[in-house]
N, C-alpha and C positions, 0 to 999 in steps of 0.2 A: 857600335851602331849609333845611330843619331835618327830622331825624327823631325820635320819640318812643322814652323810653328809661327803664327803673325805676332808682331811686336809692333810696338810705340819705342822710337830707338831717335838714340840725339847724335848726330855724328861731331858736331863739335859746337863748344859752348857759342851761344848768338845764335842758331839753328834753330829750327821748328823743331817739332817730332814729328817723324816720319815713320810712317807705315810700312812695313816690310816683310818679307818672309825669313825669319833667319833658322839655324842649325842648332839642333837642340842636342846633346848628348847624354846617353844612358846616366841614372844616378849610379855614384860609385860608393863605397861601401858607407855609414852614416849618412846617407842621403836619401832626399823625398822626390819625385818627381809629382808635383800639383798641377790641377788641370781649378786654373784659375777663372772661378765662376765672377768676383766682384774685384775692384782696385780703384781706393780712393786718391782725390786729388789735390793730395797733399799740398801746400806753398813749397818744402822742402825741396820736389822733383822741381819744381819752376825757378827756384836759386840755380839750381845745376845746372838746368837747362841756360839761364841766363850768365852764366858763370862769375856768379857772387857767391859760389861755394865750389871747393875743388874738389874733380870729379875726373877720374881717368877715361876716354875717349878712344871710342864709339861706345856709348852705356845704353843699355835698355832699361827703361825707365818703371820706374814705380816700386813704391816701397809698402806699401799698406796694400793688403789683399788676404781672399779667403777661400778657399775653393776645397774640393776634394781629392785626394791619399789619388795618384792614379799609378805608383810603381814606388818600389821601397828596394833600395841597396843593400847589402850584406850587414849585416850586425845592427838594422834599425830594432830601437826597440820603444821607441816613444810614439809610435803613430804607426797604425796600418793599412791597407788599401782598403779606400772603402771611405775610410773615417775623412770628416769633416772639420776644418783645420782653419785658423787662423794663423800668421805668418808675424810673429813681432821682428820690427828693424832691428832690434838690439837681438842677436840670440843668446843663449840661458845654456852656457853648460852644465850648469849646478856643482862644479868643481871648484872652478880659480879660486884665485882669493875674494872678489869680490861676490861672485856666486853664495860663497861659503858667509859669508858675514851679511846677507841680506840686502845684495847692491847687485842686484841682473842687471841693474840698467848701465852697469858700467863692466858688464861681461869682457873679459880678457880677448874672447870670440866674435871678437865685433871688430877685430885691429882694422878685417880687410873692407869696411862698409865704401872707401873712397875709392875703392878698384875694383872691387866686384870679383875679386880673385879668389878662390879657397886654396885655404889652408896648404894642400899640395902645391901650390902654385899654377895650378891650370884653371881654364874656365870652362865652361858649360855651355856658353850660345859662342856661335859663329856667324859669321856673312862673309862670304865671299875667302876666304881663309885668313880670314881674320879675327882673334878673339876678341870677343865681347863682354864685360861685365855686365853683371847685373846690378842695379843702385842695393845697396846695403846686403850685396849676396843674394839678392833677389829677383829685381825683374818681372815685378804685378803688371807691368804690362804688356804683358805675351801672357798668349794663350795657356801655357804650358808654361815651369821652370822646372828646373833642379834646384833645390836647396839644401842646406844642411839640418838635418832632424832637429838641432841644438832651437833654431828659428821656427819649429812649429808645435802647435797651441791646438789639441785637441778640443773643438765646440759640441756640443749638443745641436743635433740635426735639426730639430725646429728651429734654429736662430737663421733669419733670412742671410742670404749670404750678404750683401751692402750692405747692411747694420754690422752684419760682421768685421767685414773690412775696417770700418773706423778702428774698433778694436787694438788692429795692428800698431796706432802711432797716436793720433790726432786725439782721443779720448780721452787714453791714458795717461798722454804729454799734457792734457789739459788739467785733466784732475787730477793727477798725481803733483802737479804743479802747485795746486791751492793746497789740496788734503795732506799731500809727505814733504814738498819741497820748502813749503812755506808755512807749513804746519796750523793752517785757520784752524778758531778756537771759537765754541762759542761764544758770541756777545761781540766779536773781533768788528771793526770796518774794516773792509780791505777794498783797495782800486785798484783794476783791470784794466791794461791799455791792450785796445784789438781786443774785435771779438766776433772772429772768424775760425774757423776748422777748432782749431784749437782752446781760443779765447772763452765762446762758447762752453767750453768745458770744462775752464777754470771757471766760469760763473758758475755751473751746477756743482763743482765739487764745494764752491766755498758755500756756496747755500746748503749745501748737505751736509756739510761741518757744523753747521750754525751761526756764522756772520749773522752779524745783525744787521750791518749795512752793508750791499755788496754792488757797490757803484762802475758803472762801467763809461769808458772811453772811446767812441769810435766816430770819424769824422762823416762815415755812411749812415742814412737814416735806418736804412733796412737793418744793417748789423744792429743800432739800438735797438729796434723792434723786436729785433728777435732775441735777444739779449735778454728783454723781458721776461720771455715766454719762458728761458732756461733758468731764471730765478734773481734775475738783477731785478735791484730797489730802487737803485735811482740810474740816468744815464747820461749823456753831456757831449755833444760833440766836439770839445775841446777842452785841455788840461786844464786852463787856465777859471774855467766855470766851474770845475771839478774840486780844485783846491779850495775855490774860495766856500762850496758845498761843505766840505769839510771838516774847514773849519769852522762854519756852522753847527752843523751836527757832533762836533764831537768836544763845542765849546774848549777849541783853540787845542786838543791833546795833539789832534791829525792824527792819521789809518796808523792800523797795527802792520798791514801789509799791503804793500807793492807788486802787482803779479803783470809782468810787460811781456806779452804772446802777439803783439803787432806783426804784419807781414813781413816787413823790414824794420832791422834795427836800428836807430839811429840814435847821436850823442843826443839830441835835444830830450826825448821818452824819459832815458835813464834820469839826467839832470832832473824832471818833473818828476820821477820819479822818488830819485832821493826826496827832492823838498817834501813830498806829500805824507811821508813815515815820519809817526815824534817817536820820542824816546822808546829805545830798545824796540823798533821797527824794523820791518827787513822788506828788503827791494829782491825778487826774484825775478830774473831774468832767463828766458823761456825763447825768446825770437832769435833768429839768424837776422844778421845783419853787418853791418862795419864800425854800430857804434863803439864808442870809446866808454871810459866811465873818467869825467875831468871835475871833479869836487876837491873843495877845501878839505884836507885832513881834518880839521875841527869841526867839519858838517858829520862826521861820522863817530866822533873822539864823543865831541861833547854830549850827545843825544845817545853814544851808545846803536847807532846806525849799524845794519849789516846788507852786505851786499852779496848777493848768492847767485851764481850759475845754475841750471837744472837740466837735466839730458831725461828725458821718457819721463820727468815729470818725478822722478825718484822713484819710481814703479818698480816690481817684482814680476814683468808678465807673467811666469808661471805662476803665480798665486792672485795680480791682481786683473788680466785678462777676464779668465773665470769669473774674479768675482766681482768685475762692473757688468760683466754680460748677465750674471744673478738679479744685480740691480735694477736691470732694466727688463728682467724679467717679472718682477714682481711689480713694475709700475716707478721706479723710486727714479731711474736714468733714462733720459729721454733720447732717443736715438734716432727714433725714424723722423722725427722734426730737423735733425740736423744734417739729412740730407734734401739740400735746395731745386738739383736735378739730376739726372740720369742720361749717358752717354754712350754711345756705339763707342768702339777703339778707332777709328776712322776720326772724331770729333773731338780726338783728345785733347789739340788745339785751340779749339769752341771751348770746349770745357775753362781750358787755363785762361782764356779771354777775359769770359763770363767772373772768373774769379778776379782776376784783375781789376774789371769794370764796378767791383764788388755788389756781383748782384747773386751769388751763392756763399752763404754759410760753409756747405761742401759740398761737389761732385764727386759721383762717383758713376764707374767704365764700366758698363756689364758685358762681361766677353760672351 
């Protein structure tokens, strides 16, 4: 059996997202079917869409989302109907290897995020008889999905659902970034290039580590503003005012840390990046993009330089979902500031515009 359900769907990279009605299929045994109340808009879903990240075609788009239990497949045992649910990209089977040693964000259960395939090798949404993935096994934007239990995050019902949704990706990828990937210490400087969806949230986690200075980079007046408000010290519309900041402040040592969450990656960030780390500093790299990394071997020898990859920010959804949503229950994470506006799924387009044009921190789709 299948029921009908509206999406935001990419038929192929360079394309809008288009609105449609597609074919939704029963969940089959481990699996959720969510009737998806919130879906944030991510930069991730717009590399896809623009095809700067590869992505199997026709995908229904959205990877961050929060909604409500609306049908459970045989053998669920992590979530019920009813309960209220956040959706991390990365799913948690708490077995693999990585699971087992403290590393969800690099769940063995995430192979199929580029095809939207499970496991069995079939899919979930149709159009026209043709299968459909979901972006990361998901598909936050449609009304409705199926996913795998592995991919959901039981919430506390008072948590409004678009606060929630960040949750999914964009939070965690941010402070997981500063707090686990890059490990800020206090008394640390650390610089932040971009600080949108993500960036944002590497400024709050490195201010809640204790940075003493936590300088941010962003070429938008607005991203610096609000920058502010998430707990940046100082801020600079270009790299070049930032180093020389720097070395001011830290009378010539330069940042303990590096944290690059720009929309697009490119060779020139990284390069400003290494320069801006002294000795035994680390450069952590957070954004999609094409850059390269083209340093001197003895820029990294001599100083003791490290250069790090980070995927969800080095997070634990099942453990660190809960406990930023804690945080922000108590006042400590700021969440409802970092959403800039709020969209119909008809304006999903407007939405990615708006972010483009960088005049949202983040959007997010209320179905």
């Amino acid at each position: 059996m299948s029921m009908a359900t509206r999406a935001a769907i990419c038929r192929e990279a360079g394309k809008p997202w288009e609105i449609t009605e597609v074919e939704l299929d029963e969940p089959k045994a481990n699996e959720v079917r969510i009737s998806f109340r919130a879906a944030g808009l991510c930069h991730s879903d717009d590399h896809i869409q623009k095809g700067d990240a590869p992505m199997r075609f026709p995908v229904v788009g959205g990877h961050e989302g929060a909604g409500v239990v609306d049908a459970v497949g045989e053998g669920v045992t992590r979530v019920a109907v009813g309960d209220h649910v956040v959706c991390s990209f990365i799913p948690a089977c708490g077995e693999c290897r990585y699971c087992s040693t403290a590393r969800q964000n690099l769940c063995d259960a995430g192979k199929n995020a580029g095809t939207g395939m499970f496991p069995d090798g079939t899919f979930r949404f149709h159009l026209d008889g043709q299968d459909l993935g979901g972006l990361c096994v998901l598909g936050t934007f449609s009304q409705y999905g199926v996913v795998s239990e592995y991919s959901c995050i039981r919430i506390p019902d008072d948590i409004p659902f678009d606060v929630a949704a960040l949750v999914s990706c964009g939070v965690p990828t941010g402070w997981g970034s500063a707090v686990y990937a890059a490990g800020v210490r206090a008394g640390d400087t650390v610089v932040i290039y971009g600080s949108g969806g993500v960036g944002s949230n590497a400024v709050q986690g490195a201010r809640f580590a204790g940075a003493k200075n936590v300088i941010v980079v962003d070429p938008v007046p607005f991203k610096r503003e609000m920058a502010q408000v998430f707990g940046a010290t100082h801020t600079f519309a270009d790299a070049a005012s930032a180093h020389d900041f720097v070395i001011e402040t830290t009378w010539g040592e330069l940042a303990d840390h590096a944290i690059i969450t720009v929309g697009v990656l490119h060779d020139e960030v990284i390069a400003d990046a290494v320069k801006v780390v002294g000795k035994s500093g680390q450069v952590t790299i957070t954004a999609v993009g094409n850059g390269a990394l083209d340093v001197p071997s003895g820029m990294l020898i001599g100083y003791q330089r490290r250069v790090k990859g980070a995927v969800f920010g080095a997070c634990n959804p099942l453990h660190d979902v809960p406990r930023l949503l804690g945080l922000y229950r108590s006042g400590d994470l700021k969440l409802d500031e970092l959403i800039t506006r709020r969209y119909s799924l008809e304006q999903v387009n407007d939405g990615y515009q708006d972010m483009l044009d960088g005049k949202n921190i983040r959007g997010v789709i209320i179905h």
